[in-house]
BAGU-65781 format. One record per residue (C-alpha): z, x, y. Coordinates in pm, whole numbers, plus 50000, padded with zeros to 5 digits. Each point is the difference from the previous one (the first is absolute). Example, Ala and Ser with C-alpha at 12.3 -4.5 7.8 and 13.67 -1.06 7.14 Angstrom:
# residues 2
507805123049550/499345013750344/
This chain:
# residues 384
384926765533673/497364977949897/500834962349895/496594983849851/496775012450240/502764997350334/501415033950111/503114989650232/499375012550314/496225017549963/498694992350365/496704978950064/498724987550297/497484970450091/497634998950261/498174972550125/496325003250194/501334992150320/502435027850023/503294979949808/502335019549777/502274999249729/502525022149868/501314993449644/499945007449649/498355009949739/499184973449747/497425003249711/497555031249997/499995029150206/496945003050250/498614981250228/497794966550015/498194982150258/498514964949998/500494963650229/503704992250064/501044963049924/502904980349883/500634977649745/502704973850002/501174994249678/503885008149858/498945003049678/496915010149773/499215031350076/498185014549735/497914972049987/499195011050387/499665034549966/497675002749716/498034967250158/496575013150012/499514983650308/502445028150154/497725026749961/499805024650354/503214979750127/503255013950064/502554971649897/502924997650223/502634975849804/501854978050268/502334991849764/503575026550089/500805011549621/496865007949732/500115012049638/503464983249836/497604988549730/498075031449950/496914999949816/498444985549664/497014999449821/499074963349985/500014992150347/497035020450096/497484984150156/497245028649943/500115031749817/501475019850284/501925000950354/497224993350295/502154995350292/499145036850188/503605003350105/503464980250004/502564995450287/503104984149894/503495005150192/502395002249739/498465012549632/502624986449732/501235031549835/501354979549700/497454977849814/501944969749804/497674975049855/499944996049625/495755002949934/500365034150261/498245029949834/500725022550277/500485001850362/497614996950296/500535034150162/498945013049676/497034978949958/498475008050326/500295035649932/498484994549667/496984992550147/500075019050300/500614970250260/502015016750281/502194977650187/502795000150239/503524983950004/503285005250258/497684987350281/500114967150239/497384976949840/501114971450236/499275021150340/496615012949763/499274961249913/500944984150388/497665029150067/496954994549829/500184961550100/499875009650371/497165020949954/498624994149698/499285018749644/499105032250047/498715034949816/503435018849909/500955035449794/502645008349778/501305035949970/502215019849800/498435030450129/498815000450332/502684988750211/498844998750350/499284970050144/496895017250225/498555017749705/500384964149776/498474979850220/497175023250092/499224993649570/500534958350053/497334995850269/497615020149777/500284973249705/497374969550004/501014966750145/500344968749749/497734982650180/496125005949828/501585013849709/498324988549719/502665009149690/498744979949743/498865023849775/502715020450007/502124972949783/497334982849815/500155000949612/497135025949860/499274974349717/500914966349919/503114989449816/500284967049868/503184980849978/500314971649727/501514970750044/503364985749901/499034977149733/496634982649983/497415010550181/499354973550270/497395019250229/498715036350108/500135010850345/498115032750156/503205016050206/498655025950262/502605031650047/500105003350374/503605014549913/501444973849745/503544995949896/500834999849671/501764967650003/497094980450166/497945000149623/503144994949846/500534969050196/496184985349914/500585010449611/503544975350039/497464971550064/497665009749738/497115020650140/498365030449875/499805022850258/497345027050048/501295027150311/497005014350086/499285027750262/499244992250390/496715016249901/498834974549751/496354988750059/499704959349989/498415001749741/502575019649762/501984974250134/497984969449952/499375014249616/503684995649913/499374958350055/503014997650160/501494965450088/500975013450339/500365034550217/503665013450169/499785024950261/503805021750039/501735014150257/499455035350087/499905024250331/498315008650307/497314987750225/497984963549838/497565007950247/498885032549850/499974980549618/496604992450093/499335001549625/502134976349878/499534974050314/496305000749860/501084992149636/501964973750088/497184983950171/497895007949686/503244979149784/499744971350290/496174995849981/500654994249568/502624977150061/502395016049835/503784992050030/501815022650229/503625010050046/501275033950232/503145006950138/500795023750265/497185022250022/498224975849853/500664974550248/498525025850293/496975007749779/499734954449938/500034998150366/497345024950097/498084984649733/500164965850158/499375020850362/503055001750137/501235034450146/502745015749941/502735021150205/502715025649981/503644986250039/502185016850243/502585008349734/499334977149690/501694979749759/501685017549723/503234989249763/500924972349816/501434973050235/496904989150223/499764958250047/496374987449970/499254960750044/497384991449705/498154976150235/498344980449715/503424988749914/502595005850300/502085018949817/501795032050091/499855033049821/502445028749946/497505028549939/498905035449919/498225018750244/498145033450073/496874998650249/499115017850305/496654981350071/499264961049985/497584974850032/498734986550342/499304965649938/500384970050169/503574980849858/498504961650075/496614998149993/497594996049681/497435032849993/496254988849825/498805031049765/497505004849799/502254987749652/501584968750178/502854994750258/503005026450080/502924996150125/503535012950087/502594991549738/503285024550058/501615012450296/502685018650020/502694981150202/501305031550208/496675014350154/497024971349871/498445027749877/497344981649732/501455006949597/497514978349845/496404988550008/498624971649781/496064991649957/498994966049906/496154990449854/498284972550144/501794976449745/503355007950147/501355022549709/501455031550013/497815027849885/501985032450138/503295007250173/502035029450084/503355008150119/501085033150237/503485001849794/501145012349618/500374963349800/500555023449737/502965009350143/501185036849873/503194998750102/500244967250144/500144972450111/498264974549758/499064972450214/495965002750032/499955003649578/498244964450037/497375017650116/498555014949663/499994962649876/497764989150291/497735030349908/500434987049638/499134962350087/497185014550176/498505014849688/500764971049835/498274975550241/497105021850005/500155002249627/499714962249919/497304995650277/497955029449778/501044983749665/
């Protein structure tokens, strides 16, 4: 018997690269997948995780115990499809009970051929990967010996140098009005944007233009935007050479400049700051980050496997003014946020590692989108 895309009792196994296995479930699509095990925190939002662009080659292990009791909808979508390679979960809800529910998650995922796996300890799988650290991992419906499975994970490419940019870009550019009057136009690079993150700018009045990651600077600079935004998205910064050099090319015009997540790892390598790959990551909705320019704490949304290495208390000279550190997160210091002041003192481009957007949750950094908006302002008047 088959209820939505779960058949009760269909055996799948998991297998992680250093010889760990699984026995569970069947949950989702029938097969087998392969891609970098991590988990995410959150107890809620799911579909805004799993089709998260910024997912794409990761198998999502959900720490939370109990997934799926509000199935799945159409508006929540934060792309046009599932990108998450693979989903762990312990217990799948076989009964979905929210009122906007269009049907349930099993059923989803097998939809559109995500295979996933459910019945299965995710807090040994979790305790696991924090100990040693993410890791490439395989899903299987079909080939159910651990030997065999793992022989298939350590053939898959590692995360790190994987440049996966173009495999979530938009092909063509899509412009989103704005709410109202139109206050300003901003050139949005697609690195792997959520849908909400537009939707937030067009709340506060901006016209925004997503454009491809493989937009020349001058496509870009033709648009007269008011100010750029680079998005989140996957894999490596250091192989987006590309868009690390047309950043510098949006610095050197003195453009206004806004990225989150991604974005904030391609800011920093701009400015000349590495970057490095976490051990296991942030990911889910509850991370606290201290805003240093105001001292306030953050309840946040997370998903990054790499960061920035720059110094938290010192004041960095580059070649568009004077950098510095402005969000930590308060459980590792890991740097969230980078700033860049002109030789005036005034900010001319931040960026934050986290989702202010925040699809599903929590709404704290929405402020934000108004500094990015009193940004283009300032720089607007100074123009005028």
């Amino acid at each position: 018997m088959t209820i939505g895309g779960l058949t009760p009792g269909a055996p799948a196994l998991l297998v992680l690269e250093d010889g760990r296995s699984f026995r569970g479930e069947s949950m989702g699509a029938q097969g087998e997948t392969f891609g970098e095990a991590v988990f995410a925190t959150g107890m809620s939002g799911y579909q805004e995780t799993l089709t998260d662009p910024s997912y794409h080659r990761q198998v999502v292990v959900a720490t939370a115990p109990h997934i799926g009791n509000t199935g799945w909808n159409d508006e929540d979508d934060e792309s046009s499809r599932i990108w998450v390679a693979g989903y762990v979960v312990r217990d799948v809800s076989r009964v979905r009970s929210n009122w906007r529910s269009d049907r349930d998650l099993p059923s989803e995922l097998a939809r559109q051929g995500v295979v996933g796996i459910t019945g299965i300890d995710t807090r040994a799988l979790t305790r696991h990967l924090r100990e040693r650290g993410v890791m490439r991992v395989g899903i299987s419906t079909v080939d159910l010996d651990p030997a065999s499975l793992r022989a298939k994970v350590l053939q898959q490419p590692s995360m790190a140098g994987a440049d996966l940019v173009g495999d979530v870009t938009t092909s063509h550019e899509v412009i989103v009005p704005p709410a109202g009057e139109r206050r300003f136009t901003v050139a949005a690079v697609d690195l792997g944007i959520k849908d909400m993150t537009p939707h937030r700018m067009a709340e506060r009045g901006i016209e925004v233009h997503v454009l491809p990651a493989s937009v020349s600077f001058e496509d870009l600079r033709s648009l007269r935007p008011d100010g750029v935004f680079f998005s989140n998205g996957p894999g490596d910064p250091a192989a987006a050479t590309a868009s690390v050099d047309l950043l510098r090319q949006v610095l050197d015009d003195g453009m206004p400049f806004f990225g989150i997540c991604f974005g904030n790892q391609l800011f920093g390598r701009a400015l000349g700051f590495p970057t490095y790959k976490l051990k296991y990551g942030h990911r889910g909705i509850n991370q606290p980050v201290m805003d240093r320019t105001t001292r306030k704490v953050e309840i946040t949304a997370h998903n990054h496997g790499f960061a920035v290495d720059a110094p938290r208390d010192e004041v960095i000279d580059t070649p568009w003014g004077a950098a510095t550190v402005s969000h930590v997160c308060l459980n590792d210091d890991v740097v969230e946020g980078l700033e860049l002041h002109d030789a005036d003192g005034e900010l001319v481009a931040f960026s934050v590692q986290y989702h202010p957007e925040a699809a599903a949750g929590p709404h704290d950094s929405a402020y934000l989108f108004d500094r990015f908006t009193d940004m283009l302002a300032h720089r607007a008047g100074k123009d005028a």
